[in-house]
C-alpha positions as CSV (number, residue, x, y, z in Angstrom):
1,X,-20.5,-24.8,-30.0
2,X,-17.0,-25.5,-29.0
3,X,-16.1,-22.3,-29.9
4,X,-18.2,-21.1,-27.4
5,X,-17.3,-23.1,-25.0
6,X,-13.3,-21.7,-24.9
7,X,-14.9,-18.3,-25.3
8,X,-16.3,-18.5,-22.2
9,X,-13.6,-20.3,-20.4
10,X,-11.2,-17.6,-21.6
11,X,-13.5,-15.0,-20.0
12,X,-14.1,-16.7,-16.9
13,X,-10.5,-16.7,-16.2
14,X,-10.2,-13.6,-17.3
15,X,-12.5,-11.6,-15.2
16,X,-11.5,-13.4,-12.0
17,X,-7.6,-13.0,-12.6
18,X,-8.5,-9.1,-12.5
19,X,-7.1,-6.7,-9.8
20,X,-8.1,-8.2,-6.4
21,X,-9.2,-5.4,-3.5
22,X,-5.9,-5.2,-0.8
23,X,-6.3,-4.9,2.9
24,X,-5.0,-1.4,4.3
25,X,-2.7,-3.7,5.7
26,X,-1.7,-4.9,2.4
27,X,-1.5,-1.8,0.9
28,X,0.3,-0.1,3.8
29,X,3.1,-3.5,3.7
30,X,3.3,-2.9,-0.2
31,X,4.0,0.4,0.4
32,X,6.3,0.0,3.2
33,X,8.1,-2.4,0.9
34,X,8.5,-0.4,-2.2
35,X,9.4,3.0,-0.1
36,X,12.5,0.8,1.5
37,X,13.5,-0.8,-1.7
38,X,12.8,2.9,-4.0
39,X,10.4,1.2,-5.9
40,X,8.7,4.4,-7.1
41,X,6.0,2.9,-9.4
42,X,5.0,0.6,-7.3
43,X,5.0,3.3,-4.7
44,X,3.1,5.2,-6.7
45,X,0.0,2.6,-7.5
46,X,-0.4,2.1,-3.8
47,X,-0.8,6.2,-2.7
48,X,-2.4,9.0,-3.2
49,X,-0.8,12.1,-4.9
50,X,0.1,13.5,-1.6
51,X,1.2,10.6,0.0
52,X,3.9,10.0,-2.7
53,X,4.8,13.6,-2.8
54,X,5.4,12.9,1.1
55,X,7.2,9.6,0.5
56,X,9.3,10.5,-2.4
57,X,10.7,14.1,-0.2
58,X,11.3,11.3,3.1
59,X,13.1,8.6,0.4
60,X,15.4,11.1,-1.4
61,X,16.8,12.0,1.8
62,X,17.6,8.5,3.0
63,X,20.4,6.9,2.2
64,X,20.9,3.5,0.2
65,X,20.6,0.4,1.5
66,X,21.4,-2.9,0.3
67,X,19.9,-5.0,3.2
68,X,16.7,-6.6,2.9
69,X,13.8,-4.7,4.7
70,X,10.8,-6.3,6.5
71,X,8.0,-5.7,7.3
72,X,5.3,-6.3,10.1
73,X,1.9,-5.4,10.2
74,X,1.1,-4.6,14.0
75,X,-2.1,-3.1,14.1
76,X,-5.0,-1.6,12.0
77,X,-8.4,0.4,12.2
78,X,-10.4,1.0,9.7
79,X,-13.7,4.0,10.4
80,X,-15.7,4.1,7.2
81,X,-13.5,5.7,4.4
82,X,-10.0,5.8,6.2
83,X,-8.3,3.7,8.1
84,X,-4.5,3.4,10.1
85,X,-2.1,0.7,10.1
86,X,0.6,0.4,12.4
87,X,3.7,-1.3,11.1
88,X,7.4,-2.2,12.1
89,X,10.2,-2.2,9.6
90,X,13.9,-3.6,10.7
91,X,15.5,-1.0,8.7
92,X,15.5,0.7,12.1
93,X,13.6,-1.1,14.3
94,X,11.0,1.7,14.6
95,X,7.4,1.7,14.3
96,X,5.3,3.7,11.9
97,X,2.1,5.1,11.2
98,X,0.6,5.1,7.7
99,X,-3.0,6.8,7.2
100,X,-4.9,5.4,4.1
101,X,-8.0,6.3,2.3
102,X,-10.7,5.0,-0.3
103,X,-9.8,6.5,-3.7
104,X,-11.5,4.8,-6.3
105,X,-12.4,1.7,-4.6
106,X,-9.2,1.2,-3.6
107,X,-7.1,1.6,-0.2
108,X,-4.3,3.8,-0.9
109,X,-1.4,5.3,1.8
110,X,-1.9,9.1,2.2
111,X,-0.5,11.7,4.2
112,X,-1.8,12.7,7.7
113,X,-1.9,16.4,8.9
114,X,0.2,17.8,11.7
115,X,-2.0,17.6,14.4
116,X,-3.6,14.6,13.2
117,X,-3.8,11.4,15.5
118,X,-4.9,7.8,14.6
119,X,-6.4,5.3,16.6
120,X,-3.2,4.5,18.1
């Protein structure tokens, strides 16, 4: 019975220690952080296929920095499946637009046609 009793703790704090759903605004301020800093697996967890193609052309051409980077979440719209986040960085005091999608439950950063406009 004891036995059973462990078992069961284990697995409790097992299944709620698991991957917890991020925010488009999470996701778009883990991305944002990990483009900056040329994390590239981290990049590529939190996009799509495209979007990292997009973000790993952009990255190449910058050059290096070794000043920390942050991040601010301005903004955010979510319609249905997609949604935009607005965000500042002070790498150049800028603002940027990232577009994000549902891809297997999760939000991920993807990249927006030519013509296309968010929310904002």
């Amino acid at each position: 019975m004891k036995n059973f009793v462990i078992c069961s703790l284990v697995l409790l704090f097992i299944s709620c220690s698991g991957n917890k759903d991020m925010s488009p605004s999470e996701t778009a301020k883990a991305v944002a952080e990990s483009f900056f800093s040329k994390d590239e697996s981290a990049l590529k967890k939190h996009t799509t296929s495209e979007g990292y193609a997009s973000l790993i052309t952009v990255q190449d051409m910058m050059p290096d920095s070794d000043k920390d980077i942050e991040v601010e979440i301005l903004d955010e719209a979510i319609d249905g499946e997609f949604a935009w986040v607005k965000y500042s960085t002070t790498y150049d005091g800028k603002t940027g637009i990232f577009k994000l999608t549902k891809e297997n439950g999760q939000w991920k950063v993807t990249s927006k046609g030519p013509r296309e406009k968010g929310p904002f």
